[in-house]
C-alpha positions, 0 to 999 in steps of 0.5 A, spaced: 875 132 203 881 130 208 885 125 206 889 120 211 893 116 213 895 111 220 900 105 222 900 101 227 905 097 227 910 092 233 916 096 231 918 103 231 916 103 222 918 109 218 913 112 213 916 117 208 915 114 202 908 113 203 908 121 205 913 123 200 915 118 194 910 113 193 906 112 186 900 116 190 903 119 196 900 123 201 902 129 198 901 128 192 893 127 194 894 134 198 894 137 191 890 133 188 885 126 190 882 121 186 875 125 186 880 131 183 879 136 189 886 138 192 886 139 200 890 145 201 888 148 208 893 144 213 897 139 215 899 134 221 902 128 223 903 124 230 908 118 232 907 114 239 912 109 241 912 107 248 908 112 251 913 118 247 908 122 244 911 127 238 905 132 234 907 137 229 901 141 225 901 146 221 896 151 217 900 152 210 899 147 204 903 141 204 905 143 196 908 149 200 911 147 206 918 144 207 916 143 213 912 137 211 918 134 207 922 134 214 918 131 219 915 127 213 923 123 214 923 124 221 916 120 222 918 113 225 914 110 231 909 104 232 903 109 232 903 113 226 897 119 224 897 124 218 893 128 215 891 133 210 886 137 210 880 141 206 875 145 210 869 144 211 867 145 219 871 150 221 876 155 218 883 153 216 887 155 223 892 151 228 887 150 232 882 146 227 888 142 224 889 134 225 891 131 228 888 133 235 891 131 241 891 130 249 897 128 252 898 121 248 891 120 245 890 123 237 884 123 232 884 125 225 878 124 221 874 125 215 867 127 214 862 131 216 857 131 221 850 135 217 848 141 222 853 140 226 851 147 229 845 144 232 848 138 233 853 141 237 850 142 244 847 135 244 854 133 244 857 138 248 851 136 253 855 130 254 861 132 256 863 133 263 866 140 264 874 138 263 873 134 256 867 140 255 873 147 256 878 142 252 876 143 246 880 149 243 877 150 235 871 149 232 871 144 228 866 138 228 873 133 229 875 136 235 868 135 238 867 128 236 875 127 239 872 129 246 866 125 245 870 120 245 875 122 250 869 122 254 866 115 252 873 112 254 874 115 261 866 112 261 869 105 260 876 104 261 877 097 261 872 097 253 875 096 247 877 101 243 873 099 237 867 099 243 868 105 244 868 108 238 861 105 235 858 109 242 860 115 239 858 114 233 852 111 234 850 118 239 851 122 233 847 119 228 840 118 234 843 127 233 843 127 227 837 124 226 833 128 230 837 134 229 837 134 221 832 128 219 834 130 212 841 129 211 842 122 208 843 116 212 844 118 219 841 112 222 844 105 224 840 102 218 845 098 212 849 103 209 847 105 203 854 107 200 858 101 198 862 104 192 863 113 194 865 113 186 859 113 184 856 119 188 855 125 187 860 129 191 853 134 192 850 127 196 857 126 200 857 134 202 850 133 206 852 126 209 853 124 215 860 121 215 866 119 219 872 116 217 876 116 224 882 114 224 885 115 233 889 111 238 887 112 246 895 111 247 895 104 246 891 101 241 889 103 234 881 105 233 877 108 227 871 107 223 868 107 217 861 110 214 861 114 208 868 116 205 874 111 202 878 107 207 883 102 204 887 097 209 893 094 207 896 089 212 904 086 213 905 081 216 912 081 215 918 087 215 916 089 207 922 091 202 919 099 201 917 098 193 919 105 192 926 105 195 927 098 197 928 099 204 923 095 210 923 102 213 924 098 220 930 096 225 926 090 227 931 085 229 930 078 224 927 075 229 922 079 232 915 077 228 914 084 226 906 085 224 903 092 222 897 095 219 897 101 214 890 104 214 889 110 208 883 114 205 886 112 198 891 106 196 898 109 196 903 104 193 901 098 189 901 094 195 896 088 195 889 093 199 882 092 200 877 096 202 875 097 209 867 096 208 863 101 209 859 101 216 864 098 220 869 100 226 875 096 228 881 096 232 889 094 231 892 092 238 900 093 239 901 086 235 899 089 229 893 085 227 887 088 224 879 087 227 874 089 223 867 089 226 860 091 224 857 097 225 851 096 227 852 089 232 
């Protein structure tokens, strides 16, 4: 079911241990994730700093790639995206694999949108033709990327978080008309508070959007029907796992980051993103959380 991860922190913030070392790093999830799937069909990961944007995918699993190791080392910036992927709309190929890019913008996501085939015109109807040709691979995410996209262009001065709850809202009234069977497309109370307990045949025919993106400079996402975990850090942290704060943030600087994550990855004081919310993580590293429904 893809697994993800995002910082948005004050400061330029390393993340290799929470993709390569931690008690439940992201690469040990690329093998196995707390449902017992593994998510073996590509990998990506993205930094921003400053509006200096860095993006490296690729097709092979990340068990498999010493690439993965690489530039999990490399990954340092105050926004940072990665993602393992198991497919489920779109075969696995460079073109589908996260995170999706245009010039600093990025998403990654988690889900899965019920008859995305018949959906998919409704969506592409509501792009202009340059977001409409942008769109390189056939995976739902990539869509949703550009209606995002749209919808930001749309409104340039709206928060980020505004702008994702627009989107998600287009495609649950699609999803509505379009596959009135698929559980809980509607903008009604969410009726999933703990995914641990549903069957995984359930979650494969939900509408769901874990969404994880930044337009360039702020942090937005949302959460509906898949595990979102938030850890925030008000402080430059000591690393649990190798003892170091992963950062060079001057001591007076008031250094502030949060990691947001599909499934806790230390043993870090997380809690659960609700579901059926969106939210927003400025450049001051604090974390908004809002309703989905307002």
């Amino acid at each position: 079911m893809c697994r993800l991860y995002a910082l948005q922190a004050t400061h330029p913030t390393c993340a290799a241990c929470e993709l390569l070392d931690a008690q439940n790093d992201l690469l040990d999830q690329s093998q196995e994730d707390t449902r017992g799937l593994s998510n073996p069909h590509g990998w990506g990961m993205a930094s921003l700093t400053g509006g200096t944007a860095h993006c490296v995918r690729q097709v092979d699993p990340a068990t498999e790639s010493n690439r993965y190791r690489e530039q999990s080392l490399r990954l340092e910036g105050t926004t940072l995206l990665a993602h393992i992927r198991r497919a489920t709309v779109g075969d696995p190929s460079l073109n589908n694999t996260h995170p999706f890019r245009n010039d600093a913008a990025f998403l990654i996501h988690n889900g899965h949108v019920p008859a995305f085939k018949a959906v998919r015109p409704r969506l592409l109807a509501r792009l202009s033709d340059e977001h409409r040709h942008g769109i390189r691979g056939t995976t739902d995410s990539e869509h949703i990327f550009a209606l995002l996209l749209q919808l930001r262009e749309e409104a340039p001065d709206a928060p980020i978080h505004t702008i994702t709850r627009r989107a998600v809202h287009l495609l649950q009234s699609w999803c509505d008309e379009e596959a009135p069977d698929a559980v809980q497309t509607g903008v009604s109370p969410v009726p999933f508070d703990d995914l641990d307990t549903v069957a995984d045949a359930v979650i494969h025919d939900t509408l769901a959007l874990n969404l994880l993106w930044t337009d360039g400079t702020d942090l937005g996402g949302a959460r509906l029907n898949r595990s979102l975990w938030a850890l925030r850090r008000t402080g430059a942290h000591i690393c649990p796992t190798c003892g170091d704060d992963h950062t060079d943030a001057p001591e007076s600087a008031s250094y502030r980051a949060t990691v947001l994550a599909s499934e806790r990855i230390t043993d870090e004081d997380w809690t659960k993103v609700p579901n059926g919310s969106v939210f927003h993580v400025g450049g001051d590293g604090a974390f908004d959380l809002f309703p989905l429904t307002p």
